[in-house]
C-alpha positions as CSV (number, residue, x, y, z in Angstrom):
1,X,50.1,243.7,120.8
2,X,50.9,239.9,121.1
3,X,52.7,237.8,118.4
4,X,52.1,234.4,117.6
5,X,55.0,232.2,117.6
6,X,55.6,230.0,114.4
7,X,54.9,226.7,116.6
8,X,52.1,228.2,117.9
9,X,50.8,229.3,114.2
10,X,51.3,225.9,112.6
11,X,49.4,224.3,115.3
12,X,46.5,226.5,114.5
13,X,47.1,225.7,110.9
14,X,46.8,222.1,112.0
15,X,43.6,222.4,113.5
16,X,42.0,223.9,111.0
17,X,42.5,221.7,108.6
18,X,41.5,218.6,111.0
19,X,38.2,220.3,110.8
20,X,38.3,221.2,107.1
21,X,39.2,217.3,107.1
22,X,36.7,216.1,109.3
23,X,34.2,218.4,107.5
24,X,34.6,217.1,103.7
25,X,34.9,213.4,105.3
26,X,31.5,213.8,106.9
27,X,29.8,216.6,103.8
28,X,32.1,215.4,100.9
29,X,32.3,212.0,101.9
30,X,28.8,210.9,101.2
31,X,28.7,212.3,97.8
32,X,31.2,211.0,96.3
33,X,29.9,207.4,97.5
34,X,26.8,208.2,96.7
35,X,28.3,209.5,92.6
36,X,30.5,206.0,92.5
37,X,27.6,203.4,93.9
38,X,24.6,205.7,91.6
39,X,27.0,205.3,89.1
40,X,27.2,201.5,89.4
41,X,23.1,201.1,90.1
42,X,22.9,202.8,87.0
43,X,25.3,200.2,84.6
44,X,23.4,197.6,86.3
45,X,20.0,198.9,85.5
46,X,21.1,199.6,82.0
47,X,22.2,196.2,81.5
48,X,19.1,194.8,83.1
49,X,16.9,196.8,81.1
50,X,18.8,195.3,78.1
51,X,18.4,191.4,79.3
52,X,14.8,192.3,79.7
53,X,14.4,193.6,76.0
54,X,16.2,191.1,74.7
55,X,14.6,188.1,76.5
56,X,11.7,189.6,74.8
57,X,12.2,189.6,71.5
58,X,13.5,186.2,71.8
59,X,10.7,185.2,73.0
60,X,8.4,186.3,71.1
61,X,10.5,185.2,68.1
62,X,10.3,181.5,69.6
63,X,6.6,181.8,69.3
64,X,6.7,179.8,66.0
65,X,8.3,176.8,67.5
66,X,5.5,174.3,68.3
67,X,2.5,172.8,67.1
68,X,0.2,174.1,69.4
69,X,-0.3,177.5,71.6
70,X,1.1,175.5,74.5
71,X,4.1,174.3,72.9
72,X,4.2,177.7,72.1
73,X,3.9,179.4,75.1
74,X,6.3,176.9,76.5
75,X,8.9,177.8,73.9
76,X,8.6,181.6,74.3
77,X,9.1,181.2,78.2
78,X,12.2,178.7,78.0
79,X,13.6,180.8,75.2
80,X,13.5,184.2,76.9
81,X,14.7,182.4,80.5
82,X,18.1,181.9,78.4
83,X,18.4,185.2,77.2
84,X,17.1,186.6,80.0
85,X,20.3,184.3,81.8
86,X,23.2,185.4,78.9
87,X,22.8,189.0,79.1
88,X,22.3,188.9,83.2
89,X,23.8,186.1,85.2
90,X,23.0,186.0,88.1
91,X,26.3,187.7,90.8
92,X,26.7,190.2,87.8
93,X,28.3,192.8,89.7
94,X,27.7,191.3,92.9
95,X,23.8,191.6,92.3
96,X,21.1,189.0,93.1
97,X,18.1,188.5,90.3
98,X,14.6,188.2,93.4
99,X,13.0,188.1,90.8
100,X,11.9,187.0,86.8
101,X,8.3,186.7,84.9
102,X,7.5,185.8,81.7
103,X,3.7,185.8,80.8
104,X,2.6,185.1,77.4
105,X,-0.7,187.3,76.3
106,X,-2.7,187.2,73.3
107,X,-4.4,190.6,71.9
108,X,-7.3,189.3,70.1
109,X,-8.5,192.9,68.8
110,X,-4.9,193.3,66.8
111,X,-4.3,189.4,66.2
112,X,-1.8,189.9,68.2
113,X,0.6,187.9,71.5
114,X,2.6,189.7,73.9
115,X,5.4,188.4,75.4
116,X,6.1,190.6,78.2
117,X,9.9,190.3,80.7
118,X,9.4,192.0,84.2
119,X,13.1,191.7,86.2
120,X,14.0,192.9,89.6
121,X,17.3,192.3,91.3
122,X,19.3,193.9,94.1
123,X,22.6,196.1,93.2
124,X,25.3,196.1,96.4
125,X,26.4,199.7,97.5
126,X,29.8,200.2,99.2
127,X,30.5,203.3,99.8
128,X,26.8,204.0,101.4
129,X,27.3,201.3,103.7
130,X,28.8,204.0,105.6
131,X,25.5,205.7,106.1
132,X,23.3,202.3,106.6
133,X,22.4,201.4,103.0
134,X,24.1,197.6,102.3
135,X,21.7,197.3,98.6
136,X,19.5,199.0,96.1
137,X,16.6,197.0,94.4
138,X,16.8,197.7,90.5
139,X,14.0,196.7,88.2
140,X,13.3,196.5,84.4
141,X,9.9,195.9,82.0
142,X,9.9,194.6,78.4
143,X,7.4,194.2,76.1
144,X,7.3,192.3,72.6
145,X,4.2,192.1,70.1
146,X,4.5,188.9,68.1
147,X,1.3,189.3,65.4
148,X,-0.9,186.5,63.3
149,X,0.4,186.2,60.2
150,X,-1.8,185.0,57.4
151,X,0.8,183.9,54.2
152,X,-0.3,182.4,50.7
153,X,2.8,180.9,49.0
154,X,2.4,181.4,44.6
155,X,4.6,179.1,43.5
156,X,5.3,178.1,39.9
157,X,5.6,174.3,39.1
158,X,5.5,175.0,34.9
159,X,7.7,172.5,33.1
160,X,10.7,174.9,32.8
161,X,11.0,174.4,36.8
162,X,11.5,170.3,35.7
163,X,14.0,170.9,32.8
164,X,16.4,172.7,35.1
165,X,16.7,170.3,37.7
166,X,14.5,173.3,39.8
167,X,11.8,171.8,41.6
168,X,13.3,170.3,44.3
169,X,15.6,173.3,45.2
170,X,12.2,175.3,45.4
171,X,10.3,171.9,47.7
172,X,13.5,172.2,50.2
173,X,13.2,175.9,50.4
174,X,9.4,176.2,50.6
175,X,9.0,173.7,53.1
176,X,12.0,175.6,55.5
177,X,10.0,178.4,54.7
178,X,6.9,176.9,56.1
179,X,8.6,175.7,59.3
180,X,9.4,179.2,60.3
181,X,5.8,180.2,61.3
182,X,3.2,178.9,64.6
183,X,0.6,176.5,63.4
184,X,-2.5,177.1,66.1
185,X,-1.6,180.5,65.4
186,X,-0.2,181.8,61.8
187,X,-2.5,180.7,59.1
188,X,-0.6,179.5,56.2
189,X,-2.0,177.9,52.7
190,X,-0.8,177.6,48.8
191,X,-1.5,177.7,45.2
192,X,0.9,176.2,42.9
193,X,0.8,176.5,39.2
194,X,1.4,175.9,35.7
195,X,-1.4,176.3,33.6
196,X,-3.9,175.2,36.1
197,X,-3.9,175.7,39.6
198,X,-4.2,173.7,43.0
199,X,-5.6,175.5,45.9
200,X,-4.3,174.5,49.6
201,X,-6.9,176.7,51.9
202,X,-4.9,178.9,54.3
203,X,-5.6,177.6,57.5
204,X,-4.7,177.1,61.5
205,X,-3.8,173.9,61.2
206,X,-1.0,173.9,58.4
207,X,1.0,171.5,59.8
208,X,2.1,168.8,58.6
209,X,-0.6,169.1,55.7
210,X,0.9,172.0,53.9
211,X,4.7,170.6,54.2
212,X,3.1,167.2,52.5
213,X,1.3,168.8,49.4
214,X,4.4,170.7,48.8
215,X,6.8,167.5,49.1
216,X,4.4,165.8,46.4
217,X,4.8,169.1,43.7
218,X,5.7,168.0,39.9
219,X,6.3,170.1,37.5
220,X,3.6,170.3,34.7
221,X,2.9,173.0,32.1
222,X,2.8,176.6,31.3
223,X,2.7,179.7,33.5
224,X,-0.8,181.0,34.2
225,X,-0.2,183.8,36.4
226,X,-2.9,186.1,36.2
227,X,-4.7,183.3,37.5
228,X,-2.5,182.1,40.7
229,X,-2.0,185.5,41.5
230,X,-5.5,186.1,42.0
231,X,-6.3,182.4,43.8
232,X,-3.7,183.0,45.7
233,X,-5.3,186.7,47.2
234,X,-8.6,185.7,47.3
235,X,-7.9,183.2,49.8
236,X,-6.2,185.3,51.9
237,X,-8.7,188.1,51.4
238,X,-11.6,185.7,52.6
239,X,-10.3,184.8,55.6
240,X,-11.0,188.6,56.3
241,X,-8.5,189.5,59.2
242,X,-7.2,193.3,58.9
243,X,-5.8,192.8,62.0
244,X,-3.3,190.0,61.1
245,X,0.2,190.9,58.7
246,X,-1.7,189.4,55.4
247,X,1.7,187.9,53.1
248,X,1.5,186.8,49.3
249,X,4.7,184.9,48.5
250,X,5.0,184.7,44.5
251,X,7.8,182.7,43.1
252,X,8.3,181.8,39.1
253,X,11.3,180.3,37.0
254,X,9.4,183.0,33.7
255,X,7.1,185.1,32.4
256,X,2.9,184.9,32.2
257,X,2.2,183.1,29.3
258,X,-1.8,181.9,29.9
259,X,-5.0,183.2,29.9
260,X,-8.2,182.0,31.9
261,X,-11.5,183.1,30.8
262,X,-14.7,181.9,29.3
263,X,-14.3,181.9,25.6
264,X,-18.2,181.4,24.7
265,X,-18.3,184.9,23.7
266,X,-15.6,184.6,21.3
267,X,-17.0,181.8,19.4
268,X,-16.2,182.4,15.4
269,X,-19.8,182.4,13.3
270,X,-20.9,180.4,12.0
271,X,-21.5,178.9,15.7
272,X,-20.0,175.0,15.1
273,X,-17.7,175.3,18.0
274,X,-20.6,174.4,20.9
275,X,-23.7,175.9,19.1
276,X,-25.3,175.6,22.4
277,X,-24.0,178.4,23.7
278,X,-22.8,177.3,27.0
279,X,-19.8,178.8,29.2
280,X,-16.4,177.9,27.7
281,X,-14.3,178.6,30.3
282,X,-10.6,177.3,30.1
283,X,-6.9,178.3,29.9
284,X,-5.0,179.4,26.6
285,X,-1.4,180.2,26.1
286,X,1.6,180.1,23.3
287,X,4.4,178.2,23.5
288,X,6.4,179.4,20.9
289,X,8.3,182.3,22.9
290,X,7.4,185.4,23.7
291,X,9.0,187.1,20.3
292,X,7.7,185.2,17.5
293,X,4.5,185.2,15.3
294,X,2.6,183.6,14.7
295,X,4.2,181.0,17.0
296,X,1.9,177.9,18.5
297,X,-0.9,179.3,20.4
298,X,-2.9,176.6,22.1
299,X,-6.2,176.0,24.6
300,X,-9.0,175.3,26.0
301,X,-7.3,173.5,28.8
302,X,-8.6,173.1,32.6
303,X,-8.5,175.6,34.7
304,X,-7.9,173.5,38.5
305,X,-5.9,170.6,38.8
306,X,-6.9,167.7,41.4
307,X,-3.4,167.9,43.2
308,X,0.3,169.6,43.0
309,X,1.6,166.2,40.9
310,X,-1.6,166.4,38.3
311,X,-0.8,167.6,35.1
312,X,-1.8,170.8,33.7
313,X,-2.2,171.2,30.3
314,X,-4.9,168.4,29.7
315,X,-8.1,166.6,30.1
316,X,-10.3,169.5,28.7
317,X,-12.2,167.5,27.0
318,X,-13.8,166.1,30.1
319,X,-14.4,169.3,32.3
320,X,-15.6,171.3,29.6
321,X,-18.6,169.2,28.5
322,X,-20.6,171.2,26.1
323,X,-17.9,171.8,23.3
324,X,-19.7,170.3,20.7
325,X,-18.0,170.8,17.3
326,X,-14.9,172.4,18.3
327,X,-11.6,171.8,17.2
328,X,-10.1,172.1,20.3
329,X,-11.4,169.4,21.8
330,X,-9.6,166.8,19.2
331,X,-6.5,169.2,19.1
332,X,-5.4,172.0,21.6
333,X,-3.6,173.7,18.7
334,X,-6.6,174.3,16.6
335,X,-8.0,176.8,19.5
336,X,-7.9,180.1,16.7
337,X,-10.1,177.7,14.8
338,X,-12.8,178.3,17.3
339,X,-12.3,181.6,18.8
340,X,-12.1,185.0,17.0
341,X,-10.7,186.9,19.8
342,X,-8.6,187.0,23.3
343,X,-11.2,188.1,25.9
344,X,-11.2,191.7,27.2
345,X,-11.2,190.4,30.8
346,X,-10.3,186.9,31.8
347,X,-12.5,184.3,34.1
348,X,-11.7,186.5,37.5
349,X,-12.4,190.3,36.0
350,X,-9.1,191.1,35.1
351,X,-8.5,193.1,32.1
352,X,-6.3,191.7,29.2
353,X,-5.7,195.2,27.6
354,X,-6.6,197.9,30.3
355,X,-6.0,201.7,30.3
356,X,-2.0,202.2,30.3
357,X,-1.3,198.7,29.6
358,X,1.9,197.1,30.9
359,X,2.0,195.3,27.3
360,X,0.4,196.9,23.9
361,X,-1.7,193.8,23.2
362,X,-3.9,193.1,20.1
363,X,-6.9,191.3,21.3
364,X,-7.7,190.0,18.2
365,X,-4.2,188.3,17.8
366,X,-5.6,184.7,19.1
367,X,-3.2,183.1,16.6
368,X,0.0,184.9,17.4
369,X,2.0,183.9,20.2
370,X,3.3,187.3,21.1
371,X,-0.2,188.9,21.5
372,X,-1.5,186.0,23.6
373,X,1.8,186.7,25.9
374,X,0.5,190.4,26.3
375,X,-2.3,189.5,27.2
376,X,-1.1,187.5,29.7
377,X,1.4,189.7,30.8
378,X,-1.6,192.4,31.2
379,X,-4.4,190.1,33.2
380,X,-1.4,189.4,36.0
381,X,0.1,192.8,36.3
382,X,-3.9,194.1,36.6
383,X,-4.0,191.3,39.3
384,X,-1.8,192.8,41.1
385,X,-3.4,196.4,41.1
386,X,-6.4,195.3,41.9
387,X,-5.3,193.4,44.9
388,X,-3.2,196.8,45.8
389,X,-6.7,198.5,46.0
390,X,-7.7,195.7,48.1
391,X,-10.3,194.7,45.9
392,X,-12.2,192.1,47.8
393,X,-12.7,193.0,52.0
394,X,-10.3,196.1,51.9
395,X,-7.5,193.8,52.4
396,X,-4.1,194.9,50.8
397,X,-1.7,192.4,51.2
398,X,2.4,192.8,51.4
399,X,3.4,191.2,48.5
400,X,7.2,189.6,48.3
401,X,8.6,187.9,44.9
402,X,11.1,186.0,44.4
403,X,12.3,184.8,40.8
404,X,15.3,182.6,39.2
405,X,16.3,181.7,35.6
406,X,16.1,178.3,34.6
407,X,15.4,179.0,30.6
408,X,18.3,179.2,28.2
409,X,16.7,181.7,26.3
410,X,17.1,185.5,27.5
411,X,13.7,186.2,25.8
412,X,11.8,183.8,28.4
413,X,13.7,184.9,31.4
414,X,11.6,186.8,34.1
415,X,11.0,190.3,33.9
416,X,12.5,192.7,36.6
417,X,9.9,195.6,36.0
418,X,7.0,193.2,35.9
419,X,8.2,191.5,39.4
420,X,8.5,195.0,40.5
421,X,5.2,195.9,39.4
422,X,3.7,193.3,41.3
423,X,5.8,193.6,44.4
424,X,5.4,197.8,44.7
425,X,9.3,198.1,45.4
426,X,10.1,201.5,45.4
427,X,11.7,201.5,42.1
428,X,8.5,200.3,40.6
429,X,7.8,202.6,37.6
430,X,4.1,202.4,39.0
431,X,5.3,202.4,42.8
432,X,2.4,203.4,45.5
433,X,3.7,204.7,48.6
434,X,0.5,204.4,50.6
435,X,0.5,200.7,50.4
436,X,2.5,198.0,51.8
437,X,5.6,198.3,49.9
438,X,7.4,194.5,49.3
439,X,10.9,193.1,48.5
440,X,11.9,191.6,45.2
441,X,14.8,189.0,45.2
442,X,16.0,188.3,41.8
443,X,17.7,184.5,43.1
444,X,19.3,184.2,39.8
445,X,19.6,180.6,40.2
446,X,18.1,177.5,42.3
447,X,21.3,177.3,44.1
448,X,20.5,181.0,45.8
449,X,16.7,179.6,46.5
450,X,16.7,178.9,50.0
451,X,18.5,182.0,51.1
452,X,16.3,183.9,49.4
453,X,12.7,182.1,50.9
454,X,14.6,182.8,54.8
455,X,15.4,186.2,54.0
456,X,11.4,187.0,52.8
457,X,10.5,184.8,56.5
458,X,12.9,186.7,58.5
459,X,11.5,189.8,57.1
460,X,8.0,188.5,57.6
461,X,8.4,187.8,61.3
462,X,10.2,191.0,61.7
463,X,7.5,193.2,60.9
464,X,5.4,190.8,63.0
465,X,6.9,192.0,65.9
């Protein structure tokens, strides 16, 4: 039997573990290069895949600025180059962008443009240079939908809006509103009101029309909004585009306080009031509050106005030819001379006192100021359900309301559960989950207006995406 000596041993000891060396150098080795550069490929393809998204949604944000689909497009491309270039410089890392494309794309079956961010670059290695590999090419795809949006602005011009210094607050913030959207693209139109109405077709071509009629509004009258409400949808509803994000925008300073309809019907007998029997159609309201009788109640006035500085509450006489022998026609405030009754349904089919009524109404209460509020109160907040059915072309627009106070009297202020009503916020007491459901901003003042108009275009432009 032969001993080792202890030199001899640890020699052997040494050689083993040069080859235990040698062997996780050469096995071991690799690995953990390939862990630490996989490791850093995959920060840098996180980060790209970020840049990407976010150049995306910039761009397709962008898409508004411009007044044409090559401004546009122009706009989208710039804007998502310097996103693309703040969340990815080029040497992050020590990597090398070969390569960035941006390609604007319009969807025509969803009314839709897609802004879409493909990225490739080149990560360094370092430990795998050991085996050969110097770089690792990285890439990264975005995508961002920007839709059509098609937006009616309601807005209320009634005289209330003048006495508090209002108006122009509600001009500044409507037409920053406006600016936020892409004429050549977005369709955008308005209806302002007091007693009568002024119509400004949604359309294309907005700009600069829109921003001028808006500039040019005067306050004038009372606050017909059964009536605006439903101008206001029916223009959106004609344009007839499911595909697009339809918007109503309603903003008032109060509460409804006129009815449009044709009063032939309700002609008191003996037939001196227009014995001819022609159509009587015209606006009727109280201004006496909404809590006293009998109050003023007072009519037949026009129903359109020729522009958003015309007055409201006047002029019947000449657009409502045929009213031989009534009182009206000499003095609004005889109207409950002529007529025996509030009509069951005003001039656009909506009811004055339907099932479940939002306001007990008395239709026969022509002379009392309170009952001619009801049933103004009632003709709106049916406008608003029947628009939520999507009454005319299926279409069911996302409504969003915005109100302020500008009355000293409580009584007169707007009403929370009525804007609710005809917003469908969740806390609606008649709230619809299977439709579009809006935002109410209760602005409390004019000061709070033009926060309140960007806050309902972000959220527009949002769900646009």
């Amino acid at each position: 039997m032969y001993e080792l000596s202890s030199d001899r041993a640890r020699k052997g000891e040494s050689g083993v573990a040069l080859v235990l060396t040698t062997l996780t150098l050469l096995i071991f080795g690799p690995l953990i290069g390939l862990a630490i550069d996989g490791g850093t490929v995959y920060l840098l393809k996180a980060r790209l895949s970020q840049a990407v998204d976010a150049a995306c949604l910039a761009g397709a944000r962008s898409l508004s600025r411009g007044l044409n689909i090559a401004q546009q497009t122009q706009s989208a491309t710039e804007t998502s180059q310097k996103y693309f270039q703040a969340n990815f410089p080029n040497n992050t890392w020590g990597s090398t962008v070969s390569n960035l494309q941006i390609d604007v794309a319009e969807d025509a079956a969803s009314k839709a443009r897609i802004v879409t961010v493909s990225a490739t670059a080149t990560a360094p290695l370092y430990f795998l240079r050991l085996l050969g590999k110097t770089n690792a090419t990285i890439a990264a795809l975005g995508q961002a939908r920007r839709r059509d949006v098609n937006v009616m602005l309601v807005l209320d011009r009634s005289s209330s809006m003048g006495g508090a210094g209002a108006i122009q607050p509600m001009i500044d913030a409507a037409t920053s509103f406006v600016n936020q959207f892409a004429p050549g693209r977005d369709k955008l139109g308005m209806v302002v009101f007091g007693g009568s109405y002024y119509l400004v077709p949604p359309t294309l071509n907005f700009q600069p029309t829109l921003v001028t009629q808006i500039k040019q509004i005067v306050s004038s009258g009372n606050t017909g909004t059964a009536q605006a409400l439903w101008v206001g949808y029916k223009a959106l509803a004609d344009l007839n585009e499911p595909g697009a994000l339809n918007v109503l925008l309603f903003f008032t300073d109060g509460l409804p306080n006129g009815v449009t309809a044709d009063f032939a019907p309700q002609r008191k007998s003996p037939l001196i009031c227009d014995p001819l029997g022609a159509p009587l159609i015209g606006w009727i309201s109280q201004t006496s509050g909404f809590v006293v009788d009998p109050g003023v109640t007072h009519g037949l006035f026009r129903t359109v106005a020729t522009g958003p500085s015309d007055p409201t509450d006047g002029a019947n006489s000449s657009v409502i030819p045929n009213g031989i022998g009534c009182q009206f026609f000499t003095n609004p405030d005889n109207m409950k001379n002529d007529f025996n009754a509030i009509p069951a349904q005003d001039y656009y089919g909506n009811l004055t006192n339907p099932p479940n009524p939002y306001k007990p109404v008395d239709l026969n209460g022509i002379n009392r100021a309170t009952q001619v509020a009801a049933a103004s109160y009632n003709a709106a907040d049916y406008a608003a359900r029947r628009m939520r059915a999507g009454a005319i072309n299926n279409i069911v627009p996302l409504v969003y309301t915005i109100s302020i106070i500008t009355n000293p009297n409580p009584s007169e202020w707007p009403d929370p559960i009525f804007m609710k009503r005809v917003t469908n916020t969740v806390d609606s007491p008649i709230y619809d989950s299977t439709k579009p459901t809006g935002l109410y901003i209760d602005a409390q003042n004019k000061g709070n207006l033009g926060n309140a108009f960007l806050r309902i275009a972000s959220e527009i432009l949002r769900l646009s995406q």
